[in-house]
C-alpha positions as CSV (number, residue, x, y, z in Angstrom):
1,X,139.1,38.6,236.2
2,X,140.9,39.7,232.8
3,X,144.8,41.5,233.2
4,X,142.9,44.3,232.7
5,X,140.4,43.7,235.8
6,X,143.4,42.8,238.0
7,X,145.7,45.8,237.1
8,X,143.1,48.2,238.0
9,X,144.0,48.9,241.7
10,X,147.7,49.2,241.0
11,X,149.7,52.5,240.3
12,X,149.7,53.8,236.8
13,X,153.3,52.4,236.6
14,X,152.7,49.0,237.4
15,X,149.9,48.7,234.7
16,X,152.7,47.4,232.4
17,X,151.7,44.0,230.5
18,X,153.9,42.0,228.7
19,X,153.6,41.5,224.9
20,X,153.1,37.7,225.3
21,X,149.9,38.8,227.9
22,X,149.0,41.5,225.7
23,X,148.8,38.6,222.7
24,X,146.6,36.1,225.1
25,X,144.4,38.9,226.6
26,X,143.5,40.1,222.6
27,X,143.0,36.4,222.0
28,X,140.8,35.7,224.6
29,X,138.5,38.9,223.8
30,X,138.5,37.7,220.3
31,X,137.1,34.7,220.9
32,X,134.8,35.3,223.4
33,X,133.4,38.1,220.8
34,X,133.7,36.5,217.9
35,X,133.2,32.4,218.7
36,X,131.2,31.7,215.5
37,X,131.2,34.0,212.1
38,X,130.7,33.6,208.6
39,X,133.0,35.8,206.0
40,X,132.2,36.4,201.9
41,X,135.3,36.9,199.9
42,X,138.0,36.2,197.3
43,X,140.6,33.9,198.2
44,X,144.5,35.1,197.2
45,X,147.4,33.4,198.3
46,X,146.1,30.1,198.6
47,X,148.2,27.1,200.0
48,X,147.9,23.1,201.2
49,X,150.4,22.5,203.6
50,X,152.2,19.1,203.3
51,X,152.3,16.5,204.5
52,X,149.9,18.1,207.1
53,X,147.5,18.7,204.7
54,X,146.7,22.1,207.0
55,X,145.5,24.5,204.2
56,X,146.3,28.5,204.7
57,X,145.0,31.0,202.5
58,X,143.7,35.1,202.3
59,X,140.5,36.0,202.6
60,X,139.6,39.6,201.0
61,X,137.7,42.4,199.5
62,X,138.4,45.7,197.9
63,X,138.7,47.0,201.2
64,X,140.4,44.4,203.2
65,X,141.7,41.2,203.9
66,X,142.2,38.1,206.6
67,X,144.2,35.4,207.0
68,X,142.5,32.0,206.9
69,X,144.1,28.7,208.4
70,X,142.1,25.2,208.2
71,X,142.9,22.4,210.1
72,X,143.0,19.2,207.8
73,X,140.1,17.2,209.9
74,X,138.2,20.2,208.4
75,X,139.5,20.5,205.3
76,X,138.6,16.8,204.4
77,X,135.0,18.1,204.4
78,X,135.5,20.1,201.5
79,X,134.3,18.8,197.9
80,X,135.5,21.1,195.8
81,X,138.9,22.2,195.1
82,X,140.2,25.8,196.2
83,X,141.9,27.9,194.3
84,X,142.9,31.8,194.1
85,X,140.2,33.9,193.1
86,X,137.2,32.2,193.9
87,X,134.8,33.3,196.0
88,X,133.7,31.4,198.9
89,X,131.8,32.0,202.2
90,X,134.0,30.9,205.1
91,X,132.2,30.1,208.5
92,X,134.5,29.7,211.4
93,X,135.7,31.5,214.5
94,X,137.9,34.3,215.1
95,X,141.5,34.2,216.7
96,X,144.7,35.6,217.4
97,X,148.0,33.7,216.2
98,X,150.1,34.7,219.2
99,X,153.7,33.9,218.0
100,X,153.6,36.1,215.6
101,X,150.4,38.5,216.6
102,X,148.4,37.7,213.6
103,X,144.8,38.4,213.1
104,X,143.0,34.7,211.7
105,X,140.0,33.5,210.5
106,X,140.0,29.8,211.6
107,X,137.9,27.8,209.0
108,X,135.5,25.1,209.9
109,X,133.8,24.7,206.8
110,X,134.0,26.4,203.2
111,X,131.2,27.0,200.6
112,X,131.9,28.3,197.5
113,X,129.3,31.7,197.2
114,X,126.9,31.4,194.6
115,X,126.8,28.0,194.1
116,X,126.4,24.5,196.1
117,X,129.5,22.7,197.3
118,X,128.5,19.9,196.1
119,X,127.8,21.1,192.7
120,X,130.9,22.7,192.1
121,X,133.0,19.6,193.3
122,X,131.2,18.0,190.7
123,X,131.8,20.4,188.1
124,X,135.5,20.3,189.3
125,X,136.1,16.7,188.8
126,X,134.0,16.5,186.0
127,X,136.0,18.8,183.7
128,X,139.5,17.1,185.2
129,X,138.6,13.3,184.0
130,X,136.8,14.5,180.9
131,X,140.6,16.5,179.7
132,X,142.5,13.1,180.5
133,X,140.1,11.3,178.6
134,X,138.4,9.2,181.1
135,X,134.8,9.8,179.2
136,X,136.2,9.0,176.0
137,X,133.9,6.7,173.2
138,X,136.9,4.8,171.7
139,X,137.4,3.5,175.6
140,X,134.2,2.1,175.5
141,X,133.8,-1.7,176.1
142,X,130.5,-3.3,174.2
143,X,128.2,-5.4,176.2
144,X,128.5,-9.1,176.1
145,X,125.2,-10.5,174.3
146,X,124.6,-13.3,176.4
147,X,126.4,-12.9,179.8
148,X,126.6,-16.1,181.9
149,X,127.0,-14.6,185.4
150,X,126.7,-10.8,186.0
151,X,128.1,-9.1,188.9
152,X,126.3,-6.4,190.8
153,X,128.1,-4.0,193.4
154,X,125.2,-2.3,195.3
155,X,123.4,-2.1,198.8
156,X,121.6,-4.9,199.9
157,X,119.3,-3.2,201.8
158,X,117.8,-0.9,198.8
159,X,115.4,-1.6,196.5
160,X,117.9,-1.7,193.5
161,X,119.1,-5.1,194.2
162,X,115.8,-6.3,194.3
163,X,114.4,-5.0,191.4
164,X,117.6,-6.0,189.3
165,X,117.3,-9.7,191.1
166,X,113.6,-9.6,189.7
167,X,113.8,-8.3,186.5
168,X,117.0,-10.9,185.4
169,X,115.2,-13.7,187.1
170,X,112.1,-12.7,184.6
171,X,114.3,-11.7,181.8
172,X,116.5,-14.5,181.5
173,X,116.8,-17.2,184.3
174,X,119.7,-18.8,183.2
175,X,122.2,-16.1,184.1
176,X,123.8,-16.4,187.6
177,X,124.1,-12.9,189.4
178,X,126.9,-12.4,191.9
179,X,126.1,-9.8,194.5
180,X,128.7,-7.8,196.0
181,X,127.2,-5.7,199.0
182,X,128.9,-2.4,199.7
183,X,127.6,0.7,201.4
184,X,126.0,3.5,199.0
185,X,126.4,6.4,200.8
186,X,128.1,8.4,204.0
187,X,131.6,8.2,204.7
188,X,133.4,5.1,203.3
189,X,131.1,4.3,200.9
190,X,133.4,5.3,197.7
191,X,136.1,3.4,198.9
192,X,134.4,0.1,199.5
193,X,132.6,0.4,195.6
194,X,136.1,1.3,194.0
195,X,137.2,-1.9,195.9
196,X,134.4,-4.3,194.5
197,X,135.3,-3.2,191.3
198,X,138.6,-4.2,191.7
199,X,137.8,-7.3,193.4
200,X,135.6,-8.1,190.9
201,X,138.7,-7.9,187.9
202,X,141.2,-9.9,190.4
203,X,138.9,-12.9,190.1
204,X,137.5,-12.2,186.6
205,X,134.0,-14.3,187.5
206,X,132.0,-12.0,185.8
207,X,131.3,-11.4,182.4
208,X,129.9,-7.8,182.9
209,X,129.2,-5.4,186.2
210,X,126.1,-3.3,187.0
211,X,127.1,-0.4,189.9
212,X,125.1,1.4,191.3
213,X,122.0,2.1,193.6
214,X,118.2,3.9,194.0
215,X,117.6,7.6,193.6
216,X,118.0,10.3,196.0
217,X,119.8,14.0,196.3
218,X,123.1,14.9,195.1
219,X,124.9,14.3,198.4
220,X,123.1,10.7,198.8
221,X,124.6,9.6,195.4
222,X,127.8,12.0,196.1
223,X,129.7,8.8,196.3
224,X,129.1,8.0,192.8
225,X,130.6,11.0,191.8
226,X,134.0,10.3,193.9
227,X,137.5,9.9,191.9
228,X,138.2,6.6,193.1
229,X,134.8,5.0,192.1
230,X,135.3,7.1,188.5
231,X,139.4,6.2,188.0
232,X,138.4,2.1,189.4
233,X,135.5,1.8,186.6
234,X,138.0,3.2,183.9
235,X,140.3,0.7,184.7
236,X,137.7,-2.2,184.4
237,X,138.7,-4.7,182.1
238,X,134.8,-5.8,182.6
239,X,132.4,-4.0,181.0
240,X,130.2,-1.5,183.8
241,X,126.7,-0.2,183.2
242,X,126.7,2.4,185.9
243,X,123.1,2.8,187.3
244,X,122.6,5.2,189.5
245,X,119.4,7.3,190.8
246,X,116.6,8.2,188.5
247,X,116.7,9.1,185.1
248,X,117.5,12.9,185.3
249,X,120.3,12.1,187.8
250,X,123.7,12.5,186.3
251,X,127.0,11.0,188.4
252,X,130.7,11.5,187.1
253,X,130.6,7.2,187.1
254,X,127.7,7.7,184.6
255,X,130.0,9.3,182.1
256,X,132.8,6.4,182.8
257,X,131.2,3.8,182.9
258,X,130.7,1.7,179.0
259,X,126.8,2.7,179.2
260,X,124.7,4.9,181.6
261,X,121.4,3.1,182.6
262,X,118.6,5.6,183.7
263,X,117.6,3.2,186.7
264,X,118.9,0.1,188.7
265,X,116.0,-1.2,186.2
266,X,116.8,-0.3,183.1
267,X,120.5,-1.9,183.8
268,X,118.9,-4.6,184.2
269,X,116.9,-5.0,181.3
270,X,120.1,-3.6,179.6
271,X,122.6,-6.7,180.5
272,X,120.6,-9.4,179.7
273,X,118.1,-10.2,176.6
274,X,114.3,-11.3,177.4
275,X,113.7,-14.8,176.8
276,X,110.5,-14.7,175.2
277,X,111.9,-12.3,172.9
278,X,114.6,-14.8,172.0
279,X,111.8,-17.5,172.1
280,X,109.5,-15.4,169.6
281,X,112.9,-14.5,167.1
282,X,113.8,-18.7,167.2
283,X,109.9,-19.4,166.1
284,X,110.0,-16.7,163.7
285,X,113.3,-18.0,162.3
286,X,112.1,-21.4,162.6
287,X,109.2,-20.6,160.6
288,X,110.9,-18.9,157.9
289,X,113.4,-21.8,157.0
290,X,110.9,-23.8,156.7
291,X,109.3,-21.8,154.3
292,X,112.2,-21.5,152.7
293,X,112.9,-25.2,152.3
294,X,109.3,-25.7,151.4
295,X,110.0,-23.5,148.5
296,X,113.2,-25.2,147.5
297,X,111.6,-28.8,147.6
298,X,109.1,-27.1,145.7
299,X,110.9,-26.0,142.9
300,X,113.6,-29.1,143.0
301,X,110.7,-31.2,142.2
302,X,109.6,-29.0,139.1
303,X,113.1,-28.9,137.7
304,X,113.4,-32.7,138.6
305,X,110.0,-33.4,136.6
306,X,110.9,-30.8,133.5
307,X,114.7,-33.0,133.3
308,X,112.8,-36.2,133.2
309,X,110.8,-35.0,130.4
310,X,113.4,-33.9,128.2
311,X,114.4,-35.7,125.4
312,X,118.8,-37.0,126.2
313,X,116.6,-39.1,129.0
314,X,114.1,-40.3,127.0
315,X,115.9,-41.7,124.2
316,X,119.5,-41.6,125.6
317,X,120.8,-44.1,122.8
318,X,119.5,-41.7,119.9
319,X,121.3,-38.8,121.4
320,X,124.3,-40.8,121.8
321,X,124.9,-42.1,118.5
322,X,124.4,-38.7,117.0
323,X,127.1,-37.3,118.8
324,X,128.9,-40.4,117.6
325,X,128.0,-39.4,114.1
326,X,129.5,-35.8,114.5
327,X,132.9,-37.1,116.1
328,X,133.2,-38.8,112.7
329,X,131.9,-36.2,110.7
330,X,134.9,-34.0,112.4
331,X,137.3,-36.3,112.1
332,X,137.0,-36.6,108.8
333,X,136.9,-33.1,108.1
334,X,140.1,-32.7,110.3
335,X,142.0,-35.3,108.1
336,X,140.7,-33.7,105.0
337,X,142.1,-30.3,105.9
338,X,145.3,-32.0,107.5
339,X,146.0,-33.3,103.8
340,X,145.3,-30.6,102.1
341,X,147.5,-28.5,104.5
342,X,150.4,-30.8,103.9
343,X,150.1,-30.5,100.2
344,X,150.4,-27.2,99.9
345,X,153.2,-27.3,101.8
346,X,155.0,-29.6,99.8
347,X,154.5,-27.9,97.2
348,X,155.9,-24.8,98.6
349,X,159.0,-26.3,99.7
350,X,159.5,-28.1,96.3
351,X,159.5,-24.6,94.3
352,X,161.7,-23.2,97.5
353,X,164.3,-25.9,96.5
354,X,164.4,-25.8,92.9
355,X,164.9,-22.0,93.7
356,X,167.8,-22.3,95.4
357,X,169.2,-25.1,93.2
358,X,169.1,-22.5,90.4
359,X,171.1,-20.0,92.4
360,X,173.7,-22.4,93.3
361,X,177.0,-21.2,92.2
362,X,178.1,-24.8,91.4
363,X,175.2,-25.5,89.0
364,X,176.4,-22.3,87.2
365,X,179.8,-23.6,86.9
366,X,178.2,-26.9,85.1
367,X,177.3,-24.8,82.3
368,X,180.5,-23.5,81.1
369,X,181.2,-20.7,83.5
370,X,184.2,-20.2,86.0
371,X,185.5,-17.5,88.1
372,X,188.7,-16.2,89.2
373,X,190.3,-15.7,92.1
374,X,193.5,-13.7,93.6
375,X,195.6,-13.9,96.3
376,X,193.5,-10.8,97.3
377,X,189.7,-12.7,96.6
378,X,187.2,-13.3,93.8
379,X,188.2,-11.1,90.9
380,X,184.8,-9.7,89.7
381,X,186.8,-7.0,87.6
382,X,189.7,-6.5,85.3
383,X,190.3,-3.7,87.7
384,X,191.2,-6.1,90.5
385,X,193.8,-8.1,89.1
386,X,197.3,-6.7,86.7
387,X,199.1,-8.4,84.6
388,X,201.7,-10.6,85.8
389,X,199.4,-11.7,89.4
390,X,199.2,-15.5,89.1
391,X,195.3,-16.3,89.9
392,X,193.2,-19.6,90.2
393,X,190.8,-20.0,87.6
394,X,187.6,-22.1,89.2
395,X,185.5,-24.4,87.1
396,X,182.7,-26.6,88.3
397,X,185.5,-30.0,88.5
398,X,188.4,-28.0,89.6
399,X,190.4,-25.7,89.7
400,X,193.4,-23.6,86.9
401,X,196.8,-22.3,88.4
402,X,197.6,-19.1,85.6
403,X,199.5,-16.4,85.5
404,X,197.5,-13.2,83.7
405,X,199.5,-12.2,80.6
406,X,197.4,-9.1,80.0
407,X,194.0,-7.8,80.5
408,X,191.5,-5.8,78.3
409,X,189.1,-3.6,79.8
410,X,186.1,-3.9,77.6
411,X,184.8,-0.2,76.2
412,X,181.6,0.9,78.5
């Protein structure tokens, strides 16, 4: 029996409710009418509560509008990231906030309308690492050539590990693989890969990491496509070859990861080279230098047979004292030309001196002539001396003290 039920036998003055049992009565007829619904709209006004992590937004049309709340064990469901204006399909039940009388939608689960939770989340968080670079080429580590030990982070109980165990053993036997089992999907299953990853780099045992696991839908590989898994193979300082699914699936740890293998398979023929190919490229090699050395002995032993022919070796004396012959032959023409060099040169010199012996001002003065000189120089003029100046006439065995008397200029 409602408040309704029981206040029908009283007096029209005693059906009085309170506000607080007018609040519960609405409540209770709203969720007994409405215990499950599923609303299309636009959110507006969208918030996440911290540190409850609660989140509160507006639901609405052109025509009107709700107020949503979502408890954060529910909201840890949700892939993708809300935000105002997009369109979602909310499917929860119906309520009334009693405190404050307000009309709610109380979410159990969101699904963005048009398009696949899943989908979007991936979209979401695909666009976010690709801006802050997390796909980027110049991050990309190269592949060791000939790993020693290679670390795989997988389930044990699919059939990836065992085709990766089979094709390496085929491949190349010698390299030691180190299995590190996680879970591949449901909840947890992110967590403990992004660990193994990091495990892996504490102990640095490996030279290279393959991640990943069999095919199957989007929300089978979802973990693959988690932040923590795509932020702990960025941080690698091991190269990862993320393989995951079949060869149209695409995770966001694909686009991480140093290379993308279509398969479990392919990353395994991927990380290490095939023996027999290696075997077939030594014989080949093998082959080739010998040829080559063949060819060399070959054509050492020509030039060794055309050198023993030729003629310094067979008569090594003759060809000796005919260089001997020309040193002698050049020496004499040096000491020839030497001679004749230092004559002419002695010859030059001689006409140099008697040259300069003629222009001697002493040898003049042995012939008669003498010149004067003033207490102001040479006098090479009657203009440079009067009469009356004493002057020192200079012959060639010494020298006149005079006293000049007069002086004629002689007519031009």
């Amino acid at each position: 029996m409602d408040l309704f039920d029981r206040a029908e036998g009283l007096p029209q003055e005693e059906r009085v409710l309170k506000v607080k049992d007018l609040a519960r009565l609405a409540r209770e007829m709203l969720e007994r009418r409405f215990p499950s619904v599923i609303v299309e709209g636009e959110v507006s006004n969208f918030k996440r509560h911290m540190p409850s992590g609660h989140l509160y937004f507006t639901l609405k049309d052109d025509e009107a509008q709700v107020r949503v709340v979502m408890w954060r064990s529910d909201a840890a469901r949700v892939r993708f990231d809300v935000s105002d204006g997009m369109k979602i399909i909310v499917k929860g039940r119906v309520s009334l906030y009693e405190p404050r009388g307000d009309f709610q939608l109380y979410a159990v689960s969101l699904m963005p309308a048009g398009q696949g939770a899943l989908q979007l989340a991936f979209e979401q968080l695909k666009k976010k690492l690709e801006e802050e670079g997390l796909f980027a080429e110049e991050h990309k580590k190269p592949l060791p050539e000939f790993p020693s030990r290679v670390g795989v982070v997988t389930s044990l109980e699919g059939a990836a590990v065992r085709d990766i165990i089979s094709i390496v053993g085929r491949r190349f036997p010698a390299v030691e693989l180190v299995i590190y089992p996680v879970k591949v999907q449901g909840d947890g299953a992110a967590e403990e890969i992004a660990r193994a990853v990091y495990d892996f780099n504490k102990m640095k045992n490996v030279d290279v990491l393959i991640v990943g696991r069999g095919g199957g839908s989007l929300e089978d590989l979802w973990a693959f496509n988690e932040e923590t898994v795509a932020r702990a193979i960025y941080d690698s300082s091991i190269p990862v070859i993320s393989a995951v699914g079949h060869q149209v699936d695409f995770t966001i740890s694909d686009f991480v990861a140093d290379v993308r293998a279509a398969t479990p398979s392919a990353a395994a023929e991927l990380v290490v080279p095939d023996r027999l190919e290696i075997s077939a490229a030594v014989q080949s090699t093998a082959q080739s230098i010998g040829r080559a050395v063949v060819q060399n002995l070959e054509r050492l032993t020509l030039e060794l047979d055309r050198l023993g022919h030729h003629y310094a070796l067979r008569q090594p004396m003759s060809l000796v004292d005919q260089k001997s012959q020309l040193v002698d032959d050049l020496t004499r023409r040096l000491e020839s030309q030497t001679r004749h060099f230092l004559e002419t040169r002695e010859q030059t010199l001689s006409s140099l001196g008697s040259h300069l012996n003629a222009l001697n001002p002493n040898a003049v003065l042995r012939r008669g002539y003498a010149f004067v000189e003033s207490s102001r120089g040479i006098v090479s003029s009657v203009r440079n001396i009067n009469a009356g100046e004493f002057a020192t006439v200079h012959l060639h065995d010494g020298t006149l003290d005079t006293q000049i008397t007069g002086k004629h200029e002689q007519e031009r």
